[in-house]
PDB file of N, CA, C and O in Angstrom:
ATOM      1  N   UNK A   1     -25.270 141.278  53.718  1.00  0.00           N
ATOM      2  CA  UNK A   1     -24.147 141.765  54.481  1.00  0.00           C
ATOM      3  C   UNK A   1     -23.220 140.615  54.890  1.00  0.00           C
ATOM      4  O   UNK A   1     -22.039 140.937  55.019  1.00  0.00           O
ATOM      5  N   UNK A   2     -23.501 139.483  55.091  1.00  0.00           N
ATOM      6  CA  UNK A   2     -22.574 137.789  55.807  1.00  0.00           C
ATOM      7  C   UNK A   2     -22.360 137.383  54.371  1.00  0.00           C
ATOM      8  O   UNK A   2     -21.452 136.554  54.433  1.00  0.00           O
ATOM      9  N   UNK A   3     -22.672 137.510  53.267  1.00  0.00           N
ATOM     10  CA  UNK A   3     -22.155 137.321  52.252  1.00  0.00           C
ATOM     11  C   UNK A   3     -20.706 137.803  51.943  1.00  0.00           C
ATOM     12  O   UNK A   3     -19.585 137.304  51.834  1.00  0.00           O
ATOM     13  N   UNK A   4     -21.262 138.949  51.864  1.00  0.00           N
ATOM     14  CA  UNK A   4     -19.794 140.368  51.556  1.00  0.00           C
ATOM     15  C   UNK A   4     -19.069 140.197  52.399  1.00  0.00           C
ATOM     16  O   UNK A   4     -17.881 140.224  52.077  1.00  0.00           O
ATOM     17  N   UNK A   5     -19.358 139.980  53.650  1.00  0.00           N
ATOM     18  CA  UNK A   5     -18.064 139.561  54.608  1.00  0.00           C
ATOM     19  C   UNK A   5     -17.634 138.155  54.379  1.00  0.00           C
ATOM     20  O   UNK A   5     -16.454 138.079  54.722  1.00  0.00           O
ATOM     21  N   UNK A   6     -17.969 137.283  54.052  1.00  0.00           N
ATOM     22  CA  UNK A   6     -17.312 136.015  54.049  1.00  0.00           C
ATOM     23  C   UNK A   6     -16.713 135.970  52.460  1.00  0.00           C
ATOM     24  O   UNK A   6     -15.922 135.146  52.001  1.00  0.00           O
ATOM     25  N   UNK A   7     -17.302 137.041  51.816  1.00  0.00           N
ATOM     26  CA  UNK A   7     -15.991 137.181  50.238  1.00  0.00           C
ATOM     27  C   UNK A   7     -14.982 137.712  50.564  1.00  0.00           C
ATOM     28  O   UNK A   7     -13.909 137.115  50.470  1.00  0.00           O
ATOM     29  N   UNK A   8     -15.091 139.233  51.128  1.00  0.00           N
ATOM     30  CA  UNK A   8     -14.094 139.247  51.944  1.00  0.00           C
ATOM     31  C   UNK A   8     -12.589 138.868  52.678  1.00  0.00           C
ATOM     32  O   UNK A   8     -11.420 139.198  52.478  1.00  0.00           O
ATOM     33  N   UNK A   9     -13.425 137.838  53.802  1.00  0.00           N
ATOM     34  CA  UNK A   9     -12.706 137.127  54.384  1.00  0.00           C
ATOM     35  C   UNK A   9     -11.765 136.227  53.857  1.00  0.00           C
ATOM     36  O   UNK A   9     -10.564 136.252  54.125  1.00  0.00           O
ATOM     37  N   UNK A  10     -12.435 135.270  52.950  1.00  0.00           N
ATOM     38  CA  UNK A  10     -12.096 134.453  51.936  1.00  0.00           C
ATOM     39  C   UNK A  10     -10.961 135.064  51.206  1.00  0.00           C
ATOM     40  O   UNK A  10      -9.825 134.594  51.275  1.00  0.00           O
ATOM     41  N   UNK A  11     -11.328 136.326  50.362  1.00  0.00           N
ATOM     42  CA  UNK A  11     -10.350 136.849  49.397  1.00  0.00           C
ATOM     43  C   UNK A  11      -9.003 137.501  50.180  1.00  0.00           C
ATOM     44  O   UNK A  11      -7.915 137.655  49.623  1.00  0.00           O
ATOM     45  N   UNK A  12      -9.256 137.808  51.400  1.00  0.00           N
ATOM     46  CA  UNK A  12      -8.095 138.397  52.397  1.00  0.00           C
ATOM     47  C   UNK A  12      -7.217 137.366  52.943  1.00  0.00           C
ATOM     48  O   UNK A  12      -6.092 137.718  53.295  1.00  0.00           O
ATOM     49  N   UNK A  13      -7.605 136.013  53.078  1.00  0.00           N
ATOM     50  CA  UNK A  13      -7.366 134.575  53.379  1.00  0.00           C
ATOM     51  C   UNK A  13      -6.564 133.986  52.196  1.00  0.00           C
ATOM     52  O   UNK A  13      -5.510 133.405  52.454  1.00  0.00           O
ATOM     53  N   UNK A  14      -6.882 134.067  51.233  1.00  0.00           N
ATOM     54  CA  UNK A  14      -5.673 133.768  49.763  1.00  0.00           C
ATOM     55  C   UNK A  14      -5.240 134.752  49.364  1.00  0.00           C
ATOM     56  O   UNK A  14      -4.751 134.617  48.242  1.00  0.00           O
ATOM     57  N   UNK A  15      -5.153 136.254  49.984  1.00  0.00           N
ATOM     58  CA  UNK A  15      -4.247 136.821  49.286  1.00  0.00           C
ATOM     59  C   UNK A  15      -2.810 136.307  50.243  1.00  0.00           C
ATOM     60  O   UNK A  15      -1.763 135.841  49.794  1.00  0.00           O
ATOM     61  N   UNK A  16      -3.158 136.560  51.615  1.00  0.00           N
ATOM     62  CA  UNK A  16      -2.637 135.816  52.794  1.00  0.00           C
ATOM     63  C   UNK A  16      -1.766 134.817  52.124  1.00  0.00           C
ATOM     64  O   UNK A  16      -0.564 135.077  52.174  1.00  0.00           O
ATOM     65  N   UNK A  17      -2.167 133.570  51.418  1.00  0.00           N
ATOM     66  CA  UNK A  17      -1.651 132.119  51.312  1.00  0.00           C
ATOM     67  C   UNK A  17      -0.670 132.456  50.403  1.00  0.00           C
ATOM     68  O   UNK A  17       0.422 131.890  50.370  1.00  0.00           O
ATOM     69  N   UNK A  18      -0.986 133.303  49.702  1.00  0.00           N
ATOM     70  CA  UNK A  18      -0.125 133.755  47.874  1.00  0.00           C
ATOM     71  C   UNK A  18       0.844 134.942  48.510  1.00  0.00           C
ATOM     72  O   UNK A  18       1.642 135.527  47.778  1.00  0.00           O
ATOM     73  N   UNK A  19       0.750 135.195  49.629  1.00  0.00           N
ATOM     74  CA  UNK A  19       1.975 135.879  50.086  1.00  0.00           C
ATOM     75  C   UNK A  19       3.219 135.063  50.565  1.00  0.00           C
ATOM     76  O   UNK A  19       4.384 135.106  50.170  1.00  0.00           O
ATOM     77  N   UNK A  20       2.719 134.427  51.380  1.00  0.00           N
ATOM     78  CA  UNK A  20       3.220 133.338  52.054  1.00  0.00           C
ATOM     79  C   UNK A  20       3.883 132.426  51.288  1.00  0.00           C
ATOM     80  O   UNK A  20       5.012 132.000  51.532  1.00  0.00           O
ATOM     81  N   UNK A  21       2.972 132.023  50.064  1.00  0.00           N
ATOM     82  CA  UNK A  21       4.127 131.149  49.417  1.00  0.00           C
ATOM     83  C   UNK A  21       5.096 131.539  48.461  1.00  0.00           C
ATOM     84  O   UNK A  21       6.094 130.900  48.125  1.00  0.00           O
ATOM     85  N   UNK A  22       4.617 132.929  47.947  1.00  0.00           N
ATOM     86  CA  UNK A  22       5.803 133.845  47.689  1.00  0.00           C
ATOM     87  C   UNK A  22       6.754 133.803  48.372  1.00  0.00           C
ATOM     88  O   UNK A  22       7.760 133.209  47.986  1.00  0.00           O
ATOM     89  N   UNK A  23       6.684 134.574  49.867  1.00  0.00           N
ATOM     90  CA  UNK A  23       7.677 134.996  50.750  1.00  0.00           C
ATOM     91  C   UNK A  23       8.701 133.273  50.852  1.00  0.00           C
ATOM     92  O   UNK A  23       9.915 133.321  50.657  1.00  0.00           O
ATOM     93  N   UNK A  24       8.187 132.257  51.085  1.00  0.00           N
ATOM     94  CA  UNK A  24       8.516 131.361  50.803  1.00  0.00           C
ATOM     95  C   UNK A  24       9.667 130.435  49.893  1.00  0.00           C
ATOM     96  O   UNK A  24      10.481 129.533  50.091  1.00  0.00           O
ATOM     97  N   UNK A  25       9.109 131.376  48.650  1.00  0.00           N
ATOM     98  CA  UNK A  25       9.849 130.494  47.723  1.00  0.00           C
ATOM     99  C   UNK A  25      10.672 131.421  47.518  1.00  0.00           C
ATOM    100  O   UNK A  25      11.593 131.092  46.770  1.00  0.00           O
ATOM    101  N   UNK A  26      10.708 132.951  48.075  1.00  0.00           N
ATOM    102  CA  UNK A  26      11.955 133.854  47.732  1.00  0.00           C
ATOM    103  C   UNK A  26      13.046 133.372  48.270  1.00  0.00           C
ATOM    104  O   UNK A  26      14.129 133.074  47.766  1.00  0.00           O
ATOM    105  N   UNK A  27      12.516 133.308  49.724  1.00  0.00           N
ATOM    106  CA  UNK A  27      13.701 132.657  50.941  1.00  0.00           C
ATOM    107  C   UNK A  27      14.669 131.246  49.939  1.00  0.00           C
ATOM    108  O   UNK A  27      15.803 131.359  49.474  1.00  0.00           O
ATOM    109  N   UNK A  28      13.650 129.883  49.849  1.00  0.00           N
ATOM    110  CA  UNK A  28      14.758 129.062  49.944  1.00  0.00           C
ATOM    111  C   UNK A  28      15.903 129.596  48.410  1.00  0.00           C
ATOM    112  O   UNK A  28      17.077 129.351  48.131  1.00  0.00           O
ATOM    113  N   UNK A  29      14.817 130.395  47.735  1.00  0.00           N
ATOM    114  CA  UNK A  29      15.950 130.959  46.505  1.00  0.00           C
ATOM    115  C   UNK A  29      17.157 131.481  46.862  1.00  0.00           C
ATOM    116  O   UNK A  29      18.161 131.166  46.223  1.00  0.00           O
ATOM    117  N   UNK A  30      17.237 132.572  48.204  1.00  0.00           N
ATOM    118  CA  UNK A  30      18.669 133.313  48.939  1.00  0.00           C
ATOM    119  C   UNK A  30      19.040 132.149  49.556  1.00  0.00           C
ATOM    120  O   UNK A  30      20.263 132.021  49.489  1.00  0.00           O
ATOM    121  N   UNK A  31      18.503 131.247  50.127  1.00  0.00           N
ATOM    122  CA  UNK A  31      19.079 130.422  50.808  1.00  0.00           C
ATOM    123  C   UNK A  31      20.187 129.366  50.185  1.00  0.00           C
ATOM    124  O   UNK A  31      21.117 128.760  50.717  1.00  0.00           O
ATOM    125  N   UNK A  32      19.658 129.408  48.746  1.00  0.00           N
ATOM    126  CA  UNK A  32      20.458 128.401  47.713  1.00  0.00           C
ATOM    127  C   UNK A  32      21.507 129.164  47.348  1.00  0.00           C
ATOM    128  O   UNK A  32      22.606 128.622  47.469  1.00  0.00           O
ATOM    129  N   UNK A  33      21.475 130.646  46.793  1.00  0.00           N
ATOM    130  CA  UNK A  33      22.331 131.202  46.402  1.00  0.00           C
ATOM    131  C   UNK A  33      23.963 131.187  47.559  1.00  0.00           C
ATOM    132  O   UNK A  33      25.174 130.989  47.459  1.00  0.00           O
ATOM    133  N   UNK A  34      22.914 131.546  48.607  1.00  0.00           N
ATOM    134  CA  UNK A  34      23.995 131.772  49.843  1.00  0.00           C
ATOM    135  C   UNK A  34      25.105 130.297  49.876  1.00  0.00           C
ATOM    136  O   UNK A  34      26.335 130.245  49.863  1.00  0.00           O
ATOM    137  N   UNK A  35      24.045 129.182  49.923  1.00  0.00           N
ATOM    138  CA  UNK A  35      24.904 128.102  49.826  1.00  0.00           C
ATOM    139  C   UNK A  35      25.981 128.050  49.074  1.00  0.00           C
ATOM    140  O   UNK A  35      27.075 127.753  49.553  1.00  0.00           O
ATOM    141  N   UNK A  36      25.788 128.354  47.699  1.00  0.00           N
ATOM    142  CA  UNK A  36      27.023 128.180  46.977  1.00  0.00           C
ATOM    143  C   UNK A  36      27.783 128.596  46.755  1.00  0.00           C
ATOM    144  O   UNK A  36      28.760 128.199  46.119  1.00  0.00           O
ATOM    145  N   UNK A  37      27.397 130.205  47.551  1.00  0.00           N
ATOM    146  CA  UNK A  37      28.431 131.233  47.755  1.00  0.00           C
ATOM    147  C   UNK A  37      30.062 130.370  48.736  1.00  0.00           C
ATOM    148  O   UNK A  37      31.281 130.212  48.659  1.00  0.00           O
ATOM    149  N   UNK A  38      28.771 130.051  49.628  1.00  0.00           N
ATOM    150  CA  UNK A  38      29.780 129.760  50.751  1.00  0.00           C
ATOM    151  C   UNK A  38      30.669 128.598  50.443  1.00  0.00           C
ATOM    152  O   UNK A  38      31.835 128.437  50.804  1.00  0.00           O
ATOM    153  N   UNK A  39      29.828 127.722  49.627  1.00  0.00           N
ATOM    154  CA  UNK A  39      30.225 126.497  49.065  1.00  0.00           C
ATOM    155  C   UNK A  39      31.852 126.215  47.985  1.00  0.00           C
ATOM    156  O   UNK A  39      32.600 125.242  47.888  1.00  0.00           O
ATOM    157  N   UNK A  40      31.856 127.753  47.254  1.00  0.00           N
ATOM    158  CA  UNK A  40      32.934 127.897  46.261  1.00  0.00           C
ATOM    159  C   UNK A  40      34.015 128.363  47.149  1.00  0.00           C
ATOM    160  O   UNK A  40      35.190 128.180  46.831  1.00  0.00           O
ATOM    161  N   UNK A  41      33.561 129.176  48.649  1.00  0.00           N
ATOM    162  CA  UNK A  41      34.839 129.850  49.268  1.00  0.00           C
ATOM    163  C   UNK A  41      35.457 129.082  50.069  1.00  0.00           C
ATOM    164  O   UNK A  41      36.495 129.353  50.673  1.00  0.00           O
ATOM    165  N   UNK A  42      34.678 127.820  50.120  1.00  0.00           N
ATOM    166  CA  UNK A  42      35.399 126.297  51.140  1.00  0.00           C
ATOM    167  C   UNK A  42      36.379 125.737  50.120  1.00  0.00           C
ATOM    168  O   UNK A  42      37.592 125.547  50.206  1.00  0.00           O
ATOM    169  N   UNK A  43      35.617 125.550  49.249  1.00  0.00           N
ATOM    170  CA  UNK A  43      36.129 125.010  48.022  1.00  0.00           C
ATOM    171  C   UNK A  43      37.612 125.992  47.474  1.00  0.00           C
ATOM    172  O   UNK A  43      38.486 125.398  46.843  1.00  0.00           O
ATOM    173  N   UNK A  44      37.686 126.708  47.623  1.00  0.00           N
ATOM    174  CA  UNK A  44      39.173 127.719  47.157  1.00  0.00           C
ATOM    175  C   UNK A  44      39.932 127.185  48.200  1.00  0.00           C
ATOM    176  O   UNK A  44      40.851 126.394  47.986  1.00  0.00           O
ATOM    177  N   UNK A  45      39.534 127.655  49.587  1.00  0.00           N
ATOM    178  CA  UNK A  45      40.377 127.493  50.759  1.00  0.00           C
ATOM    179  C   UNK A  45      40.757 126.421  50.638  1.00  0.00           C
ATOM    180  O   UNK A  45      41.987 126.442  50.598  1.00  0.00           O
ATOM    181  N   UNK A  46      40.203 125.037  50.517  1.00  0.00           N
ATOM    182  CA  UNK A  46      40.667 123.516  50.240  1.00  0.00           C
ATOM    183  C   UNK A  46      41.630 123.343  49.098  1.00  0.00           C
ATOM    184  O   UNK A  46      42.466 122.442  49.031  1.00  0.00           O
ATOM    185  N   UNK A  47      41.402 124.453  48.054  1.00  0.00           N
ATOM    186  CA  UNK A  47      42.305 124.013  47.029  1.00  0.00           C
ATOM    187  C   UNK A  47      43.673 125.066  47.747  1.00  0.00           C
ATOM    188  O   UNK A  47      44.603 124.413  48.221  1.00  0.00           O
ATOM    189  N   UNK A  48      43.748 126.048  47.797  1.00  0.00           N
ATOM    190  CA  UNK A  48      44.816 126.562  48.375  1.00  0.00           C
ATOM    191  C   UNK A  48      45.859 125.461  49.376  1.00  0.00           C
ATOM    192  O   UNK A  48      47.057 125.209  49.505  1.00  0.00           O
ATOM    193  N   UNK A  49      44.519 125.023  49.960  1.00  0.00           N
ATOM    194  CA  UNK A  49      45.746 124.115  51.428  1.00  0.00           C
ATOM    195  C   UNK A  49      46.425 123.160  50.658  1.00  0.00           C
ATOM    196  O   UNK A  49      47.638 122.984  50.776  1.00  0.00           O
ATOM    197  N   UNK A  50      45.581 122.410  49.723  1.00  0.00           N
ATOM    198  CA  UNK A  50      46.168 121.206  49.393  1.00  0.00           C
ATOM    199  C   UNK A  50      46.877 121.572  48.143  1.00  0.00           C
ATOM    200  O   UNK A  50      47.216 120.573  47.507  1.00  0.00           O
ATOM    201  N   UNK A  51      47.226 122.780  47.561  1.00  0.00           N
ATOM    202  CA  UNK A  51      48.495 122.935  46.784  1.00  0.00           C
ATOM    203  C   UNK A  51      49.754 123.482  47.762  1.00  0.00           C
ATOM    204  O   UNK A  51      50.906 123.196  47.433  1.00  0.00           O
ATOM    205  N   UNK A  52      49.547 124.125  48.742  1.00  0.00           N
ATOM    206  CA  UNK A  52      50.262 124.588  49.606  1.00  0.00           C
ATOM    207  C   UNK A  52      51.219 123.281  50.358  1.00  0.00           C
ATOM    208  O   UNK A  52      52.445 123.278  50.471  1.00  0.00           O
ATOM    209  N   UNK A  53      50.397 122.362  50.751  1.00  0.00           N
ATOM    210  CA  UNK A  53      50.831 121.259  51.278  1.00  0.00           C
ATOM    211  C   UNK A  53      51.646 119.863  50.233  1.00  0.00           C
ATOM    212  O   UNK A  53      52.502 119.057  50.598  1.00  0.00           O
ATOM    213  N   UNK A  54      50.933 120.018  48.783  1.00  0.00           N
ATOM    214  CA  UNK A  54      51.764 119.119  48.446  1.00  0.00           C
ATOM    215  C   UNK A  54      52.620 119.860  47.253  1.00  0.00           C
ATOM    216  O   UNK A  54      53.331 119.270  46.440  1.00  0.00           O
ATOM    217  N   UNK A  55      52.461 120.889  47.303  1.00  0.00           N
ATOM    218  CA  UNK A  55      53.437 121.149  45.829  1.00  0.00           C
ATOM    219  C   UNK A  55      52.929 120.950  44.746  1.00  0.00           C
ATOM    220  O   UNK A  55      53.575 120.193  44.021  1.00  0.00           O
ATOM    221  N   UNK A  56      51.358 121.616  44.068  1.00  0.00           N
ATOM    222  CA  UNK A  56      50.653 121.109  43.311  1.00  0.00           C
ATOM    223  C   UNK A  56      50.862 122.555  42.811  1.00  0.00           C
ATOM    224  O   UNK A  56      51.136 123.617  43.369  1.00  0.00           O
ATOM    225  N   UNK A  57      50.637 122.196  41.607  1.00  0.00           N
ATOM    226  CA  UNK A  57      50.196 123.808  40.826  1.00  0.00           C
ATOM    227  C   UNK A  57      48.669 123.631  39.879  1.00  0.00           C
ATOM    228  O   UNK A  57      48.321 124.466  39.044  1.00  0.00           O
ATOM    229  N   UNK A  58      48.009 122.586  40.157  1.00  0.00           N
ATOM    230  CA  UNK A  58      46.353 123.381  39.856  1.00  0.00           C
ATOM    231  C   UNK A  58      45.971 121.602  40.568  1.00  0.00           C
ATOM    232  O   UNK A  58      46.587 120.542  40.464  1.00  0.00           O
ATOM    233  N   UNK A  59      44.434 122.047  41.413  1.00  0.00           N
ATOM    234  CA  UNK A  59      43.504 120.842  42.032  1.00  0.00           C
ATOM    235  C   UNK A  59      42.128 121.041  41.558  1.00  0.00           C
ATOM    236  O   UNK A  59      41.509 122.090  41.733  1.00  0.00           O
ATOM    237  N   UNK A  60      41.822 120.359  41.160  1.00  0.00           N
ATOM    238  CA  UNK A  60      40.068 120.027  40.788  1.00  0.00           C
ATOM    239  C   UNK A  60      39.504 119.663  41.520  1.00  0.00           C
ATOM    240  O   UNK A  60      39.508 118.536  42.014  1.00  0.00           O
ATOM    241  N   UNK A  61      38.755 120.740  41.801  1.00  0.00           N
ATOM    242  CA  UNK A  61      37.547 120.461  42.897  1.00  0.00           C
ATOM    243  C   UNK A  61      35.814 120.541  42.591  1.00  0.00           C
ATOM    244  O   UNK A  61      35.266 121.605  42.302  1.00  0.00           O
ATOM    245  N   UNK A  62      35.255 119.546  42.681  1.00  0.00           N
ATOM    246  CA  UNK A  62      33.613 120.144  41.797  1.00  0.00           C
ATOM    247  C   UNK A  62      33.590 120.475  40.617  1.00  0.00           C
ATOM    248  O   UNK A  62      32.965 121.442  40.182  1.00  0.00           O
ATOM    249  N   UNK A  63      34.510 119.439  39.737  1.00  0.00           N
ATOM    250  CA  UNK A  63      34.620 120.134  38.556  1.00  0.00           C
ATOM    251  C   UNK A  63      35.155 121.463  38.117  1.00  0.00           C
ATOM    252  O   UNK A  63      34.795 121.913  37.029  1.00  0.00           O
ATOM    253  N   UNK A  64      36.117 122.228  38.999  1.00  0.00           N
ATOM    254  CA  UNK A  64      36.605 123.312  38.350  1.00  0.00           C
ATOM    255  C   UNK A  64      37.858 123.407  38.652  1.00  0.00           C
ATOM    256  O   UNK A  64      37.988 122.428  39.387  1.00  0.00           O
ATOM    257  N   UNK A  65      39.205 124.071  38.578  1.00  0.00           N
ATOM    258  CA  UNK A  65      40.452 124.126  38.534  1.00  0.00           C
ATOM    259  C   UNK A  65      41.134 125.226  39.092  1.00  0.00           C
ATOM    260  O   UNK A  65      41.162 126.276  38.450  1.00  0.00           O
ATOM    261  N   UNK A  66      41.686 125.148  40.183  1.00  0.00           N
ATOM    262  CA  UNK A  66      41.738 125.954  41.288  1.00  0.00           C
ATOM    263  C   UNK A  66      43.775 126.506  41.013  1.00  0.00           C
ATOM    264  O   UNK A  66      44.319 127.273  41.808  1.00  0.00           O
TER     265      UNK A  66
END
């Protein structure tokens, strides 16, 4: 019977860990995406100002052409 419970325990204990580092590695995945979401809409707004301000008709920013 302290057998079966400590397989158990054990097997309820890494399913535990393998959730966790799932739940884990989903997060920093949205977390990256989100970044670059936000990252391209700084990046527009910056190119907008600074054609607005100098009279530019295209700015490269991060490698792309705004």
């Amino acid at each position: 019977m302290v057998k079966g419970f400590l397989l158990l325990e054990s097997s309820l204990g890494l399913i535990i860990c393998c959730l966790t580092v799932g739940l884990l590695a989903l997060t920093l995945g949205q977390e990256k995406q989100v970044e670059h979401k936000i990252e391209a809409k700084v990046d527009q707004a910056l190119a907008n100002h600074i054609k607005k301000t100098t009279n530019l008709t295209k700015v490269e920013i991060h490698n792309k052409i705004y």
